[in-house]
C-alpha positions as CSV (number, residue, x, y, z in Angstrom):
1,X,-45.6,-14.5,9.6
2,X,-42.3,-15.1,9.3
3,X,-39.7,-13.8,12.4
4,X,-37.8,-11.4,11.7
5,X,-33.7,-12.5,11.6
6,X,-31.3,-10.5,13.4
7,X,-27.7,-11.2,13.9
8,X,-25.5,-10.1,17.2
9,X,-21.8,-9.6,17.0
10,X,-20.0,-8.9,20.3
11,X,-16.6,-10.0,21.5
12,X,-17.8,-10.6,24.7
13,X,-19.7,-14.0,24.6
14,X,-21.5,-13.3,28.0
15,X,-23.3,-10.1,27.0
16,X,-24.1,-12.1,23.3
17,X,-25.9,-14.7,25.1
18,X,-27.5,-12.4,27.6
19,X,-28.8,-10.4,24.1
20,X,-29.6,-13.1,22.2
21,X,-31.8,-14.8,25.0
22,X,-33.3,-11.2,25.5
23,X,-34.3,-11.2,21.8
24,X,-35.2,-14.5,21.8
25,X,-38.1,-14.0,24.0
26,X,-39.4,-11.4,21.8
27,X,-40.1,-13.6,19.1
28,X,-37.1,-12.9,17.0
29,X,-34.7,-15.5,15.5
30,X,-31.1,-14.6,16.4
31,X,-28.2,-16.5,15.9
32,X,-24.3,-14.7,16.6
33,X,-20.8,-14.3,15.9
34,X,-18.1,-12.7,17.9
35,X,-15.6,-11.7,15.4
36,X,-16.1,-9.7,12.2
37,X,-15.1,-11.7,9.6
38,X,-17.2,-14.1,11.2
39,X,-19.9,-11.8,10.4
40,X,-19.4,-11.5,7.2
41,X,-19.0,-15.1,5.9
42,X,-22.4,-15.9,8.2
43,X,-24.0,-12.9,6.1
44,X,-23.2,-15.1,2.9
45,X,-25.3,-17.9,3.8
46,X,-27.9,-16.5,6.1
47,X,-30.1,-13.4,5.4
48,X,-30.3,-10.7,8.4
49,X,-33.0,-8.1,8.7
50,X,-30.7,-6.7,11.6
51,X,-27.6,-6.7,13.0
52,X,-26.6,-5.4,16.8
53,X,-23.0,-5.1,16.7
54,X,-20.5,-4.2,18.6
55,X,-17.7,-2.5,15.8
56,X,-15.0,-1.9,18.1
57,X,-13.8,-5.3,17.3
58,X,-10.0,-6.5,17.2
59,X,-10.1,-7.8,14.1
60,X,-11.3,-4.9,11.9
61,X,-11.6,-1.1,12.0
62,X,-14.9,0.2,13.2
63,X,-15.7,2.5,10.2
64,X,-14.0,-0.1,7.6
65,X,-16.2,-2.3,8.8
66,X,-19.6,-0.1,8.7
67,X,-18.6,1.1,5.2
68,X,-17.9,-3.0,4.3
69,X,-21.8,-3.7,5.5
70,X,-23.4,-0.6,3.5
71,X,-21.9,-1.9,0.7
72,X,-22.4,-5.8,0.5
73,X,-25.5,-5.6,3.0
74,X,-27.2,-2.5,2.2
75,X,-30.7,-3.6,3.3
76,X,-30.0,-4.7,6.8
77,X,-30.4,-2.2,9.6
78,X,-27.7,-1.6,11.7
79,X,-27.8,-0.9,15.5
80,X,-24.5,-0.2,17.0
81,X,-24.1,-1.0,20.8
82,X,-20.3,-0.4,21.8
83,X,-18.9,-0.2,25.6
84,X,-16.7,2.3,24.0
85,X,-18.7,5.0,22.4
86,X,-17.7,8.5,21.3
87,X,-19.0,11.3,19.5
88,X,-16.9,11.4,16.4
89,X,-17.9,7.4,16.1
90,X,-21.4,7.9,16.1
91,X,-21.6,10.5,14.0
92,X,-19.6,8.2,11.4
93,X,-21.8,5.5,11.7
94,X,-25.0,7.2,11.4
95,X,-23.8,8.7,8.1
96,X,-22.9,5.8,6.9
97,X,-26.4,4.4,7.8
98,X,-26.1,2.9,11.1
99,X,-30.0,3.2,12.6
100,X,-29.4,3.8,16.4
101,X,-25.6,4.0,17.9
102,X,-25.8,3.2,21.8
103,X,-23.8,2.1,24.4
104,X,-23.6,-1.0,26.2
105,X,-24.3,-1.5,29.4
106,X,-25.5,-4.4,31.4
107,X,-28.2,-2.9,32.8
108,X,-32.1,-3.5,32.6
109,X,-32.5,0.0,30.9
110,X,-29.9,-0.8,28.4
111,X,-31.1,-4.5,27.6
112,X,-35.0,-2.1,27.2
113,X,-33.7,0.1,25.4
114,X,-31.9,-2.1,22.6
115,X,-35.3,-4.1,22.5
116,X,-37.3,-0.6,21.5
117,X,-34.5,0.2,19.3
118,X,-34.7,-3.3,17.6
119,X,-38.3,-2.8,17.3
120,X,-38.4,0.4,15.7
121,X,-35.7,-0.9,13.1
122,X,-38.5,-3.7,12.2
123,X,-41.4,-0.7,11.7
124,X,-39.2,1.2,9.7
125,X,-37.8,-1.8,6.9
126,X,-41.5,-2.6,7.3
127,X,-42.9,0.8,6.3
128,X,-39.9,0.9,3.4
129,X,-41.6,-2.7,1.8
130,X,-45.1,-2.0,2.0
131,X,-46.1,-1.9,-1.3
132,X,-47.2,1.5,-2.3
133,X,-49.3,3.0,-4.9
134,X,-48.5,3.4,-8.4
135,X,-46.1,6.6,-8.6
136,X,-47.6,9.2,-11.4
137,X,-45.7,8.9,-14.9
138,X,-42.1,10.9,-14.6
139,X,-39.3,11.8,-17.0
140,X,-36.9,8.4,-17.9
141,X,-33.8,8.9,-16.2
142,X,-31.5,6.9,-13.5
143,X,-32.8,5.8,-9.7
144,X,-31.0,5.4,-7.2
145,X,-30.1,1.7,-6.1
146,X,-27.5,0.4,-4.1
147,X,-24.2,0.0,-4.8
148,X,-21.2,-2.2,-4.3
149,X,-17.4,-1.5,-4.7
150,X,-14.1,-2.6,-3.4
151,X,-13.3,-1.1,-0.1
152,X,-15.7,2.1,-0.7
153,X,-14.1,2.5,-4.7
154,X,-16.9,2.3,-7.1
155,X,-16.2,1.2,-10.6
156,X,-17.4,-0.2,-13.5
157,X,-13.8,1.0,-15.4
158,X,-11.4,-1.4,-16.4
159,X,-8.2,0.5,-15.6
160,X,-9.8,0.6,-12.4
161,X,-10.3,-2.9,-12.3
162,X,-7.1,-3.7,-13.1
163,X,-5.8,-1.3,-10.5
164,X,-8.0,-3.4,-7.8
165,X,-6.5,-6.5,-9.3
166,X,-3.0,-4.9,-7.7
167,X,-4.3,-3.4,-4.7
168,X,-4.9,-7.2,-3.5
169,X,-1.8,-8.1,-5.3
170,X,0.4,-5.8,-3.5
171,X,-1.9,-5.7,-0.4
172,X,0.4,-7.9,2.0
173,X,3.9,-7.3,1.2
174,X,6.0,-4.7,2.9
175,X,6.6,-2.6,-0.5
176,X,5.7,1.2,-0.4
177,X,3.5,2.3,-2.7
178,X,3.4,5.9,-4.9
179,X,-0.1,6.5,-6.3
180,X,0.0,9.3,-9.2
181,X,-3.0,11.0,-10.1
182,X,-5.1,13.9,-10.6
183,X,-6.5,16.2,-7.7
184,X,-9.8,14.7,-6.4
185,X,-9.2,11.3,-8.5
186,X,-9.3,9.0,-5.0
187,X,-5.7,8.6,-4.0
188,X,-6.3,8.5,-0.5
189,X,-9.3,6.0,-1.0
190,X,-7.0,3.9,-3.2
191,X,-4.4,4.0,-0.2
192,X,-7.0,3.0,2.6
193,X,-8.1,0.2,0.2
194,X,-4.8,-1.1,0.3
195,X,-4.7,-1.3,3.9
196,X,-8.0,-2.3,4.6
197,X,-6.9,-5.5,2.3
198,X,-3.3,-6.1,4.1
199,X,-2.8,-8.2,7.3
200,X,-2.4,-4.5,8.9
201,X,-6.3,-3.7,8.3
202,X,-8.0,-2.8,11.9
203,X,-4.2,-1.3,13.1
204,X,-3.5,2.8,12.1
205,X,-4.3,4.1,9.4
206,X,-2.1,8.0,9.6
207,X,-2.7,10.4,7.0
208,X,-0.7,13.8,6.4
209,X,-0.8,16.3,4.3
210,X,2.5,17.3,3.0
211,X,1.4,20.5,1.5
212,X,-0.2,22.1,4.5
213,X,2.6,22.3,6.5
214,X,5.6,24.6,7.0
215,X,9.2,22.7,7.2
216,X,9.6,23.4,10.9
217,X,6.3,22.3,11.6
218,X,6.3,19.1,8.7
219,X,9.4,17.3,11.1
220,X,7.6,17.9,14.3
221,X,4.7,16.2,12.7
222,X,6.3,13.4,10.8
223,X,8.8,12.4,14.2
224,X,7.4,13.9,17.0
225,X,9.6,16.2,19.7
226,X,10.3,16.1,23.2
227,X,9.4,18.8,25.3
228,X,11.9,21.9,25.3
229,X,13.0,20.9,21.9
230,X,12.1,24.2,20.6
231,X,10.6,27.4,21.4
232,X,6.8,26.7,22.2
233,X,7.2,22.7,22.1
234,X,6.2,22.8,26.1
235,X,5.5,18.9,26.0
236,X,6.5,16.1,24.1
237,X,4.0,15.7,20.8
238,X,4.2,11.8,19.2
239,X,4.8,12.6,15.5
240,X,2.6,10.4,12.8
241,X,5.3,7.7,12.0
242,X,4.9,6.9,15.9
243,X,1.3,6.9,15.4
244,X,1.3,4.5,12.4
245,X,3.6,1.9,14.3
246,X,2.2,-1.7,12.7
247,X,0.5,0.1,10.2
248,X,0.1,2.5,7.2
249,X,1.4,6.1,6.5
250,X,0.0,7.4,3.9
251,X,1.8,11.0,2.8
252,X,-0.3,13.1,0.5
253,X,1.2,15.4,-2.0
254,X,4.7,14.2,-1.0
255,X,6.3,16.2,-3.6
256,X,6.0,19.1,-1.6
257,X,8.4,17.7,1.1
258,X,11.0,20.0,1.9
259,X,15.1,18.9,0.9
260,X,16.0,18.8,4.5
261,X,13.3,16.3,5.2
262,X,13.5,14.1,2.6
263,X,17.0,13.0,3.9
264,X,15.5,12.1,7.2
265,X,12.6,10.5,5.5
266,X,15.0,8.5,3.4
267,X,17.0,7.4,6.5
268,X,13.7,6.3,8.3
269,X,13.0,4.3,5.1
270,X,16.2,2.5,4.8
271,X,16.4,1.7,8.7
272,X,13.4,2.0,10.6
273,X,14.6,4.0,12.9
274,X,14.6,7.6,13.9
275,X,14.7,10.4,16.5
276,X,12.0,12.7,17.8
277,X,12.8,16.5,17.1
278,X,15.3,17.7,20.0
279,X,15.4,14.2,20.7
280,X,18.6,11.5,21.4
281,X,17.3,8.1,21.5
282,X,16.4,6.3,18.3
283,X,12.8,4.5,18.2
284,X,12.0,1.7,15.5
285,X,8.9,1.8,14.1
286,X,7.3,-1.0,11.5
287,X,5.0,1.0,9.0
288,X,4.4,0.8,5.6
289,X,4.4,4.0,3.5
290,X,2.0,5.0,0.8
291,X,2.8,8.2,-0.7
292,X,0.8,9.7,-3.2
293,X,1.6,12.8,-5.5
294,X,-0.3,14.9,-8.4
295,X,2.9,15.7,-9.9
296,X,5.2,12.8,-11.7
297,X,8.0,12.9,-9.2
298,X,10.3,11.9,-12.0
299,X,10.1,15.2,-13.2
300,X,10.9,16.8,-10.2
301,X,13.9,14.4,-9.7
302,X,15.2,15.4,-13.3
303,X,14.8,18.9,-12.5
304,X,16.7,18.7,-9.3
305,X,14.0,19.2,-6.7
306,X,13.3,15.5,-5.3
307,X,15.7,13.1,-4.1
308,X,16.6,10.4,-6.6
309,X,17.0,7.8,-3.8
310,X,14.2,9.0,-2.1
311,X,11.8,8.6,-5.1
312,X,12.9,5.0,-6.1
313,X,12.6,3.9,-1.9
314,X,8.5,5.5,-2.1
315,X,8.2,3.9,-5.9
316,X,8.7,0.1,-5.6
317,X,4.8,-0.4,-6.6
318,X,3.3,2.4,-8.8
319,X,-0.2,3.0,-9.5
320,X,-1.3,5.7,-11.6
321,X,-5.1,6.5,-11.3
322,X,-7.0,7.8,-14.5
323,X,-8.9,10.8,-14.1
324,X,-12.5,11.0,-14.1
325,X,-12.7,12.2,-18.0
326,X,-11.1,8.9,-18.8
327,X,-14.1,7.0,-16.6
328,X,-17.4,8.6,-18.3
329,X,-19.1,4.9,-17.5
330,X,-18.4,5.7,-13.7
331,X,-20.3,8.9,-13.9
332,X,-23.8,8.2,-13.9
333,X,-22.7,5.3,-10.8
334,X,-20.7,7.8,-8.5
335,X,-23.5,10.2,-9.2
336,X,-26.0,7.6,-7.8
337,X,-24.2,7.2,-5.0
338,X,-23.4,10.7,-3.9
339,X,-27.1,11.4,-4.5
340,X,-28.1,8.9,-2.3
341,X,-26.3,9.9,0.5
342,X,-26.6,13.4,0.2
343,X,-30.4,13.0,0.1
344,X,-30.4,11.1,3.5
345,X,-28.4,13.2,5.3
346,X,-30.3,16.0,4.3
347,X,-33.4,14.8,4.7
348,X,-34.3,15.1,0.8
349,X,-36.7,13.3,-1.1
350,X,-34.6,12.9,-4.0
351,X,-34.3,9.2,-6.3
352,X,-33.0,9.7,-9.3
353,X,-31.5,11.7,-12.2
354,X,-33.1,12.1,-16.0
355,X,-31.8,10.8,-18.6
356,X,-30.8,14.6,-19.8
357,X,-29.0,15.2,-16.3
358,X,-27.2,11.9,-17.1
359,X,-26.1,13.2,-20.2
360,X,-25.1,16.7,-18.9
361,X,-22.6,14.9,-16.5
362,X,-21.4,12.9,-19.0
363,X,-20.7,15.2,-21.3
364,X,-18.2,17.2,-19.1
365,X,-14.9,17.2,-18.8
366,X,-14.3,17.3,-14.7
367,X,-11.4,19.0,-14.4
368,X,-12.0,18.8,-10.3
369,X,-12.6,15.0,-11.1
370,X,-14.6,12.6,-8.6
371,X,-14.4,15.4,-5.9
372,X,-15.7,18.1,-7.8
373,X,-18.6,15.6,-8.8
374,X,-19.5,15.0,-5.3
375,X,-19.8,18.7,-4.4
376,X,-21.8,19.3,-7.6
377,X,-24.4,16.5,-6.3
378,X,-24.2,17.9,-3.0
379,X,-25.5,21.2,-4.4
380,X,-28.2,19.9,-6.7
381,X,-29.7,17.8,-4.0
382,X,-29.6,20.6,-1.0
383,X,-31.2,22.9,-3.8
384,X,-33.4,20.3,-5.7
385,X,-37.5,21.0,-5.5
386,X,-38.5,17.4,-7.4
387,X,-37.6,13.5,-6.5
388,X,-35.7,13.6,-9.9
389,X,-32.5,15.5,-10.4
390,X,-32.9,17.6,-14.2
391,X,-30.3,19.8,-16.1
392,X,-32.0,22.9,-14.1
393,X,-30.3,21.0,-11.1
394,X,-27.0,21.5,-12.2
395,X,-24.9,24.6,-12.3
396,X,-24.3,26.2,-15.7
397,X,-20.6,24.8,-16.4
398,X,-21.7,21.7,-16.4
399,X,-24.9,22.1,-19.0
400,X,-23.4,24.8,-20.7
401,X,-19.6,24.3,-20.8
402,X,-17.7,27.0,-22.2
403,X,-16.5,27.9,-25.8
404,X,-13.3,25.3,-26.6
405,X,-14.3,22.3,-24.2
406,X,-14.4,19.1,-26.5
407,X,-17.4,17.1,-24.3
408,X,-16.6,13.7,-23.5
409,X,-17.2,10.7,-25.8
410,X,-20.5,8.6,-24.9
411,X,-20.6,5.4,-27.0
412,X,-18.1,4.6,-29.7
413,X,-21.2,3.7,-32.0
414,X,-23.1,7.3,-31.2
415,X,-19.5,9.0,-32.6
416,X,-19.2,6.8,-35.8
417,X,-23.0,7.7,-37.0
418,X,-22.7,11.3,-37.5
419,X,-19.8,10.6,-40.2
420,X,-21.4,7.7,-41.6
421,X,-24.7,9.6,-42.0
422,X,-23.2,12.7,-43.7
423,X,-21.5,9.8,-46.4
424,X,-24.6,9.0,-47.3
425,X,-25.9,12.3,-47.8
426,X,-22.5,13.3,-49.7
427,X,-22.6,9.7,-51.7
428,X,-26.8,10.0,-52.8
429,X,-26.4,13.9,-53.9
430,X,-23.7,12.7,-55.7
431,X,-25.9,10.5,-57.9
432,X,-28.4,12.7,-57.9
433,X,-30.7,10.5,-55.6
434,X,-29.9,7.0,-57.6
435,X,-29.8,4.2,-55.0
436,X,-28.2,1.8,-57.5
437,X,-25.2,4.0,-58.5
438,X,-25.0,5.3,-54.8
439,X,-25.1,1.5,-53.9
440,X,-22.1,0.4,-55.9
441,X,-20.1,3.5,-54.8
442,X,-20.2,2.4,-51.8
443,X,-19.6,-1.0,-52.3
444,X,-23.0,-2.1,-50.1
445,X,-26.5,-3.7,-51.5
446,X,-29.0,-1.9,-52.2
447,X,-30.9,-3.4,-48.7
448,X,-28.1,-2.4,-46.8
449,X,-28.2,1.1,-48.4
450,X,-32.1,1.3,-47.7
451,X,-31.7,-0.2,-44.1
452,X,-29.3,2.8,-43.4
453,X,-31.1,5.6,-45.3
454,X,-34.4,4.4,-42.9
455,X,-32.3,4.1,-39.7
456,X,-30.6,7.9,-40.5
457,X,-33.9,9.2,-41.6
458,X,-32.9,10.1,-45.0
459,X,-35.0,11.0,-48.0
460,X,-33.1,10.7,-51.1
461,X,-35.8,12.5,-52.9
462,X,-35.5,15.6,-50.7
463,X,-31.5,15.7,-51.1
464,X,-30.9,15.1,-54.9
């Protein structure tokens, strides 16, 4: 029987060698590396049933680089042993599939404790690939397999494609970047994919919400104050440019930045540099801005209510993100993917979709795009009573859409038939059934016209 292959990534060499030997003498084959990308390019040329990692690494961000494994290694367990643990972290990593999250120790309980971990990793792949009886016959439809995508975006669109095609363009220069797109389209996932492909991936990544905010409280939050600066501000608060220093800030919904800060956000652009709320002395800060807006901020600027300098400094790169409707062959994918994980967090025994719950997705027009198709999934699989998701699943808007919604193309060639088919009809009633006459009409032979009449089930007889 073969040995089962696990790799250990740790920083620290001394506690790699003092787990590798441990694992060693349990039979196992283990070889190591002690940097992520490391990692990675051993994963490329050496299979792993397991990895023991420690992800607080220097050279990546921890949950960048869990979501990096679940998608190019999706069949190798994952136990995470970190001398830095925290709730909020382990939590992360067991939703995105991690099997045990511990922390390190050097310690005989620790080292026994990452061996009985280890070992029921192994039983569990090995209950997963024992062959299994022949499942009873079901309806056709879609099962859930893994997935890959770049940095967390699946796609199988080409505007999408060529929008990754810039992402790694753009990924390492200084410019700032304003993404355009539809609510729930994947602006902010198109902003993190930026910088987890830049030289500043594994450094901050700050996010805020322009539109949540009052302007009293948006300027604390974007600089900071000292303490005293205001009534209430009882101790100095470090504002999210501070936070972002060497890497990203990505502002959501920027349009909704008030005048008065969009001057001091256009002044922090131009020089670096700015001052804490109440605040004299002038701190420098290197980050890279991504804004992002659902709004074209051209309009606004034409109408008077953005800054004209302000919108040209956020749009040296622009990329504008299509909406869902526009990416009908990402559908069934996304709604794969969201099934699968909502079925393992949830404990659910769900696999698949039908064909006709395919179609039903297809076939609508998303106004709350890739978000509002994630919280539909969510509810089908919470709700669903059978391994395959069906139309019943699915709320009533989306298999019954309302009076006026045009449903979304599927193939060109399923669009062109109808009107091809009622030619024929028109053409062979025409000639009173006469496939000759109907043939010359049409300009076709007559074994074109039959092949046609057979492939659109049509009885000339019946329609003379």
């Amino acid at each position: 029987m073969a040995k089962a292959k696990i790799l250990v990534l740790d920083q620290d060499i001394s506690w790699s060698l003092m787990i590798s030997e441990a694992l060693i003498k349990e039979d196992y084959d283990v070889f190591s590396a002690n940097r992520a990308t490391d990692a990675l390019l051993l994963l490329q040329v050496r299979n792993a049933d397991i990895i023991v990692a420690d992800i607080n690494l220097p050279d990546t961000n921890a949950l960048s680089f869990l979501e990096q494994l679940r998608q190019q290694h999706p069949d190798i367990s994952l136990i995470v042993c970190t001398g830095r643990p925290t709730i909020a972290q382990a939590v992360q990593a067991i939703r995105l599939g991690a099997h045990d999250y511990r922390e390190k120790a050097v310690t005989p309980d620790c080292i026994i404790g990452l061996k009985e971990s280890v070992a029921a990793a192994l039983a569990e792949r090995s209950r997963n690939l024992r062959p299994t009886a022949a499942p009873p016959p079901r309806p056709r439809g879609l099962l859930a397999t893994p997935a890959q995508g770049f940095y967390g975006i699946l796609s199988q669109n080409v505007q999408m494609h060529d929008i990754f095609e810039l992402v790694q363009t753009i990924a390492d220069s200084v410019a700032n970047v304003l993404i355009y797109g539809e609510t729930g389209t994947g602006k902010e996932l198109v902003a993190r994919a930026i910088h987890d492909a830049s030289s500043r991936h594994g450094r901050p990544f700050v996010t805020m919400d322009c539109s949540a905010l009052a302007r009293e409280l948006m300027e604390s939050e974007l600089f900071g104050h000292e303490k005293g600066a205001f009534t209430g501000a009882h101790d100095r608060h470090i504002g999210r440019f501070e936070r972002a220093n060497t890497g990203t800030l990505f502002l959501d919904e920027v349009a909704n930045i008030d005048p008065g800060i969009q001057a001091k956000l256009l002044r922090v652009l131009q020089s670096r540099t700015f001052e804490r709320v109440g605040g004299q002395k002038s701190i420098s800060v290197d980050v890279r801005i991504i804004a992002a807006t659902n709004v074209p901020l051209n309009e606004l600027v034409a109408a008077g209510k953005f800054r004209d300098d302000l919108y040209h400094r956020l749009n040296v790169v622009e990329i504008n993100l299509p909406p869902l409707r526009e990416r009908a062959e990402d559908i069934p994918l996304l709604a794969l993917e969201f099934l699968k994980r909502f079925a393992r967090q949830n404990n659910k025994d769900v696999r698949g979709l039908t064909d006709a719950a395919v179609q039903s997705l297809r076939g609508y027009r998303w106004p709350g795009n890739v978000r509002e198709l994630e919280n539909v999934i969510l509810q089908a699989v919470v709700l669903a009573k059978s391994p395959l998701l069906d139309t019943a699943d699915l709320p009533r808007r989306i298999t019954q859409p309302v009076e006026g919604q045009t449903a979304l193309p599927t193939r060109l060639t399923a669009q062109l038939e109808e009107p091809e088919k009622q030619i024929l009809i028109n053409a062979i009633r025409q000639h009173g059934g006469n496939i000759k006459r109907t043939a010359e009409m049409l300009e076709i032979s007559r074994t074109t016209l039959y092949a046609k009449l057979k492939k659109y089930q049509i009885d000339p007889d019946a329609i003379r």
